[in-house]
C-alpha positions as CSV (number, residue, x, y, z in Angstrom):
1,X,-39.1,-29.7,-12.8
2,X,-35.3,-30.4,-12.1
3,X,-34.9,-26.1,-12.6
4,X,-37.6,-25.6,-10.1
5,X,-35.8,-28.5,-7.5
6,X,-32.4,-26.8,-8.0
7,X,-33.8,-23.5,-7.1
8,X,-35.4,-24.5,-4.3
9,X,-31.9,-26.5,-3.2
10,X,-29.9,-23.0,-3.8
11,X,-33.5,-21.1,-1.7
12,X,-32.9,-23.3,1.3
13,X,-29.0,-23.4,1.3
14,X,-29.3,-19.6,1.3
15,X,-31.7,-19.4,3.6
16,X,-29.2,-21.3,6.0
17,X,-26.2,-19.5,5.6
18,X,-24.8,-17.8,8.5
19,X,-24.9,-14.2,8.9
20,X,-27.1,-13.4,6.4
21,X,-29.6,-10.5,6.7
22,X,-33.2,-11.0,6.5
23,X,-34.6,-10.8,3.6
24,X,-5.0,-1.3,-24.8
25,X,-2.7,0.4,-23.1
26,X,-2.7,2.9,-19.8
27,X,-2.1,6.3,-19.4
28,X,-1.3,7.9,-16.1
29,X,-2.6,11.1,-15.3
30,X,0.4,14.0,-14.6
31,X,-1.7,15.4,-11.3
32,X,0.2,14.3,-8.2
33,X,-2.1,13.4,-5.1
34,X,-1.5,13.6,-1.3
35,X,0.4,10.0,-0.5
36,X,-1.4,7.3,-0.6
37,X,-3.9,8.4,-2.5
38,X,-5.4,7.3,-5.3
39,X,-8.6,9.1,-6.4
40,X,-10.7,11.6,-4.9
41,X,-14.5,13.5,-5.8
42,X,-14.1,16.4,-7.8
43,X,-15.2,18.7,-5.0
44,X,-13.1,17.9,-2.2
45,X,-15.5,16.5,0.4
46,X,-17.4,13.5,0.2
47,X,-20.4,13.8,-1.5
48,X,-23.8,11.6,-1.4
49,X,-23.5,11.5,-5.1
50,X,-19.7,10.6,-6.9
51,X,-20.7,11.0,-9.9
52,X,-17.5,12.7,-11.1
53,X,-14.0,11.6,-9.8
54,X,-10.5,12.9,-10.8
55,X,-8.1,9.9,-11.0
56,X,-5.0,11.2,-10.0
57,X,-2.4,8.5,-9.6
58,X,-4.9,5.5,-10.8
59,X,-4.0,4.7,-14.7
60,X,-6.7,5.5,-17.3
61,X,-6.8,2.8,-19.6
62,X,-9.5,1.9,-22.7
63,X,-10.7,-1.3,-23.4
64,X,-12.2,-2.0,-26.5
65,X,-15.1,-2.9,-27.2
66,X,-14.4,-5.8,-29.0
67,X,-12.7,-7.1,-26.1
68,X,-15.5,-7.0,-23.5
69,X,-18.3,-8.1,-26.1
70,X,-15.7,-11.4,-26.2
71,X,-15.4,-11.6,-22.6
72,X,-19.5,-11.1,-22.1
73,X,-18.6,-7.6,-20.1
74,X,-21.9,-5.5,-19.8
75,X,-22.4,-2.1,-20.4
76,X,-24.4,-1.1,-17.1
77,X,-26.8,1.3,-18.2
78,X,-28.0,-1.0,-20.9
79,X,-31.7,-2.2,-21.0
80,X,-30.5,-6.0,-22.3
81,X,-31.4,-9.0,-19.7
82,X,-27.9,-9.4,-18.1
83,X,-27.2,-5.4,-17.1
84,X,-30.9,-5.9,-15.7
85,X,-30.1,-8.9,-13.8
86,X,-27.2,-7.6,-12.5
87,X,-28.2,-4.1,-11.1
88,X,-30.6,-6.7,-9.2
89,X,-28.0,-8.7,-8.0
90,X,-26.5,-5.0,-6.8
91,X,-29.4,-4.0,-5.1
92,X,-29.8,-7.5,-3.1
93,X,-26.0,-7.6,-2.4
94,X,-25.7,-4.2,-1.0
95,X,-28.5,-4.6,1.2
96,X,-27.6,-7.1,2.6
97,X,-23.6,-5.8,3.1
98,X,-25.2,-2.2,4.0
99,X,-27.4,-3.9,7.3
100,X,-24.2,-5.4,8.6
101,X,-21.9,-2.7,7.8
102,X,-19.7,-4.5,5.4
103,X,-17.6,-2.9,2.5
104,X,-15.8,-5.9,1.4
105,X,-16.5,-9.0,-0.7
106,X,-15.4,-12.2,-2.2
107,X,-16.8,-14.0,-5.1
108,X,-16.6,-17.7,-4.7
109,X,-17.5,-20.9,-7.2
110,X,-16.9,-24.6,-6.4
111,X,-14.9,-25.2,-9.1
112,X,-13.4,-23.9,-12.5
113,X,-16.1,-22.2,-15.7
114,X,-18.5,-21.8,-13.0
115,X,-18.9,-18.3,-14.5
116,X,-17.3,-16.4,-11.2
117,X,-14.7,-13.9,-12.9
118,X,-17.5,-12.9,-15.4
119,X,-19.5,-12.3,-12.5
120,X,-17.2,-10.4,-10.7
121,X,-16.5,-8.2,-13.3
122,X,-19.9,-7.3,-13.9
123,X,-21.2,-7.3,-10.4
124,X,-18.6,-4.9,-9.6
125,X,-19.7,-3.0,-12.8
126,X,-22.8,-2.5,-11.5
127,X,-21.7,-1.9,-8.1
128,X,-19.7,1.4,-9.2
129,X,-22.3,2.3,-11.5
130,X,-24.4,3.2,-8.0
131,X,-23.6,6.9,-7.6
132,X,-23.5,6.5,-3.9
133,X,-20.5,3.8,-4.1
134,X,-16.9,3.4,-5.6
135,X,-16.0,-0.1,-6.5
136,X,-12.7,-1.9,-6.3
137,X,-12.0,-5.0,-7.9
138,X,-9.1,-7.0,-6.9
139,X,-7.8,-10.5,-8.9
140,X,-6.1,-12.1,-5.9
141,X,-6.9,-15.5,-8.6
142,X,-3.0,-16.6,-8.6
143,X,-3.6,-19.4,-9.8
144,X,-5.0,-18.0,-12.8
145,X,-5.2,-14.2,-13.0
146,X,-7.0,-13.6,-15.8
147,X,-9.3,-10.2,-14.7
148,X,-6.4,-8.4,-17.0
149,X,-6.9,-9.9,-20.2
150,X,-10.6,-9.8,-19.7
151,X,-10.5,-6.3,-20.4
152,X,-7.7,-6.0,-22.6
153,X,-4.9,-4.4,-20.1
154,X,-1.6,-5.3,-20.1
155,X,-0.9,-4.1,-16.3
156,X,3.0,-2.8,-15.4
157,X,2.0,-3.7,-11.8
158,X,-0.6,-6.1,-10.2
159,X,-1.5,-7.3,-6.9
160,X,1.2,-10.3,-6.5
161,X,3.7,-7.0,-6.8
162,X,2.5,-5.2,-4.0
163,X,2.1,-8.5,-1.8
164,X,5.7,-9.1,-2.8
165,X,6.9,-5.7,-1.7
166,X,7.8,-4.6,-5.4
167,X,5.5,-2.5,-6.0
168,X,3.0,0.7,-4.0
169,X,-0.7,0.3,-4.4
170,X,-1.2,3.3,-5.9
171,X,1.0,1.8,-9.0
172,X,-1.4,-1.3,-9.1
173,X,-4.8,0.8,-9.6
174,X,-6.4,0.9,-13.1
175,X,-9.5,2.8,-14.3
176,X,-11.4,1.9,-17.4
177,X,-12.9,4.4,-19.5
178,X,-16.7,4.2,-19.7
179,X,-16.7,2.5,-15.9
180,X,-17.6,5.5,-14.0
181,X,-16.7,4.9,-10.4
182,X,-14.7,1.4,-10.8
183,X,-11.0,0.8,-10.2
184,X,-9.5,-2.5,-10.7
185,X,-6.4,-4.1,-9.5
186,X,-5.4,-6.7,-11.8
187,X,-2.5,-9.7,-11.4
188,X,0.5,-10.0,-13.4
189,X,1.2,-13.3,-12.7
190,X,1.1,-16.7,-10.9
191,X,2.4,-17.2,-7.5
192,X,4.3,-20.1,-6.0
193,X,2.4,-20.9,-1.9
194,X,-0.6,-18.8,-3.0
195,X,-2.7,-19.8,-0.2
196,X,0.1,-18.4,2.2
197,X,0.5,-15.5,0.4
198,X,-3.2,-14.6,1.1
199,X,-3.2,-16.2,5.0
200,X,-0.2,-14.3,5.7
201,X,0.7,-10.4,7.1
202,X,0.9,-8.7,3.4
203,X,-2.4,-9.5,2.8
204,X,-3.5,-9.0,5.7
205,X,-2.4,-5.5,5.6
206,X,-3.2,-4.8,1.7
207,X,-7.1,-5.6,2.7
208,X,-6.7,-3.8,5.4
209,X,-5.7,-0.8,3.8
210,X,-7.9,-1.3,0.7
211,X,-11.2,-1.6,3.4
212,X,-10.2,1.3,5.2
213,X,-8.8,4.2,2.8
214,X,-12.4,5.7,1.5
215,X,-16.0,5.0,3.2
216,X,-18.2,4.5,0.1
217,X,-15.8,1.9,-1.7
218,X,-16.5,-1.5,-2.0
219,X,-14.0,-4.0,-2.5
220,X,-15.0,-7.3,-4.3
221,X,-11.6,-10.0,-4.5
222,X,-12.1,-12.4,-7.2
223,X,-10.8,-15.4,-6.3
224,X,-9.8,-19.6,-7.0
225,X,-12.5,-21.9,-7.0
226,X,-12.9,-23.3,-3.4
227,X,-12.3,-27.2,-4.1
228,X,-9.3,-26.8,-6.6
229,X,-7.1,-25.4,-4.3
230,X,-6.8,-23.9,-0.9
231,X,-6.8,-20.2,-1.8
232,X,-9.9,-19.0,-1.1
233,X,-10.7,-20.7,2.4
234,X,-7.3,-19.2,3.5
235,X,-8.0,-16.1,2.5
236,X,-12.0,-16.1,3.6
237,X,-11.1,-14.9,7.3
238,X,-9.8,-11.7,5.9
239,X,-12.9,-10.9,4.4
240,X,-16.2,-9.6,5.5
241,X,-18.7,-11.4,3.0
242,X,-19.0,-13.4,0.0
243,X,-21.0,-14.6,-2.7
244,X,-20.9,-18.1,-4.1
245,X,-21.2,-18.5,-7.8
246,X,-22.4,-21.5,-9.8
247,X,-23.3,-22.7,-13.2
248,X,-27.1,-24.3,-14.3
249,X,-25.8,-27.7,-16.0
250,X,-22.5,-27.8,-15.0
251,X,-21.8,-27.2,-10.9
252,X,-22.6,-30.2,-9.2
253,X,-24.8,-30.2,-6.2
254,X,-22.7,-32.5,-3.8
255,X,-20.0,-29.5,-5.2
256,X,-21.7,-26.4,-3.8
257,X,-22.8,-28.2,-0.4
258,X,-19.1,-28.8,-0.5
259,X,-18.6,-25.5,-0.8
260,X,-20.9,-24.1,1.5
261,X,-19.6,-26.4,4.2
262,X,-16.4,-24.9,4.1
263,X,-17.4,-21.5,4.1
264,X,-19.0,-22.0,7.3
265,X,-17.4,-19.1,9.2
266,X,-17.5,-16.5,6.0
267,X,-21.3,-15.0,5.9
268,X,-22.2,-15.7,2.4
269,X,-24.8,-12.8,1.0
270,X,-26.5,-15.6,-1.5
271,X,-26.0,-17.7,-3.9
272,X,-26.0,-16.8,-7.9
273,X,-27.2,-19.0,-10.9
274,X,-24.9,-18.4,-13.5
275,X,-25.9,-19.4,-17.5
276,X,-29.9,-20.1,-16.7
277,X,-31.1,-21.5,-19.9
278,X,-34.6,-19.3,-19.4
279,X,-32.7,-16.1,-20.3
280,X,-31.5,-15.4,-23.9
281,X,-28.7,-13.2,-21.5
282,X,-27.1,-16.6,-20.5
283,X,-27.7,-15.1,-16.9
């Protein structure tokens, strides 16, 4: 009975959300692009399908397997419970991103173990592994990066470099082998005044130019929880969507109301129930 009264709490916040639509190491490849580029389809042109993509200034890197099995990364072709839920969770979130014309996205939770990096990773797993899509993921989490170490990369550059002007994007990008179509940008480290960091005119412009530079990517930031710091709701304006993320047992309901409250102005694209106790998955 309480499952069945928490789903229907998460139904009808979801329902009222505003906007939403009806229902080990790297190696760099020698290949120079054009500037500014970063990858590009094998044939030139955009194609319906990308199936295969030449990553030119992007770093090739392999995570073991070891290391993802750890960190509960899915392999998305697999026939267990969680890929399944999560191409679902796919299909839902790009239908509802595709009827407004949105190509970016941020993953929110109320607060810390909610489950939201795990998320992110695999919902933009799944995301790339639609042939019609790229997928970018971004750990703008300063004040815990840990998108890195979740797959076992040990990054030269991240995204606090290119926000502090040390570094190019191009030298941030990362491609794991056995992700077809997935690019992440990882963080190096902690940042001092995060919150104006991501409010302020370099990230402005790094969104802007991570939205803009090819038509079929889309950009999911993984961010802070909402109520332990500032973070996210100053960087929410800058982004087109976003996805709440919370944990069966753990997130309190007063929490995501909370949450939801704040993210008034952000259209939210649902809500998802992290470690359900029905599914052996933990999903």
């Amino acid at each position: 009975m309480e499952r069945i009264r928490k789903a229907l709490d998460l139904a009808r916040l979801e329902r009222s959300l505003p906007g939403e639509a009806p229902h080990a190491g790297t190696r760099p490849i020698p290949s120079e692009p054009a500037a500014g580029a970063d990858e590009a389809p094998r044939s030139g042109a955009l194609q319906p399908s990308l199936a295969s993509i030449v990553y030119t200034r992007t770093r090739v890197f392999t995570p073991s397997a070891e290391v993802l099995e750890s960190n509960r990364i899915m392999n998305p072709g697999s026939a267990e419970p969680a890929a399944v839920a999560f191409r679902m969770l796919r299909t839902q979130v790009l239908q509802r991103m595709e009827a407004h014309g949105w190509r970016s996205l941020a993953i929110f939770s109320p607060t810390a173990s909610d489950g939201k990096t795990t998320t992110a990773l695999n919902l933009a797993i799944s995301l790339a592994n639609d042939h019609h899509h790229t997928a970018l993921l971004v750990d703008f989490d300063f004040k815990r990066p840990t998108l890195a170490s979740r797959l076992g990369l040990a990054p030269e550059w991240g995204a606090d470099d290119v926000l502090a002007g040390r570094a190019r994007i191009e030298d941030c990008l990362y491609h794991p082998e056995g992700f077809e179509r997935l690019i992440v940008m990882p963080a190096r480290n902690t940042m001092i005044h995060s919150s104006e960091i991501l409010a302020g005119p370099a990230s402005r412009a790094l969104v802007a130019e991570l939205r803009s530079r090819y038509p079929e990517r889309i950009v999911v930031f993984d961010l802070p929880p909402v109520l332990s710091a500032d973070d996210a709701l100053a960087f929410a304006p800058l982004v087109e969507c976003g996805l709440v993320v919370v944990a069966e047992g753990r997130t309190r309901r007063n929490d995501l109301v909370r949450t939801v409250e704040l993210l008034h102005k952000t259209p939210l694209v649902g809500t998802v129930l992290n470690r359900a106790a029905d599914t052996p998955s933990g999903y």
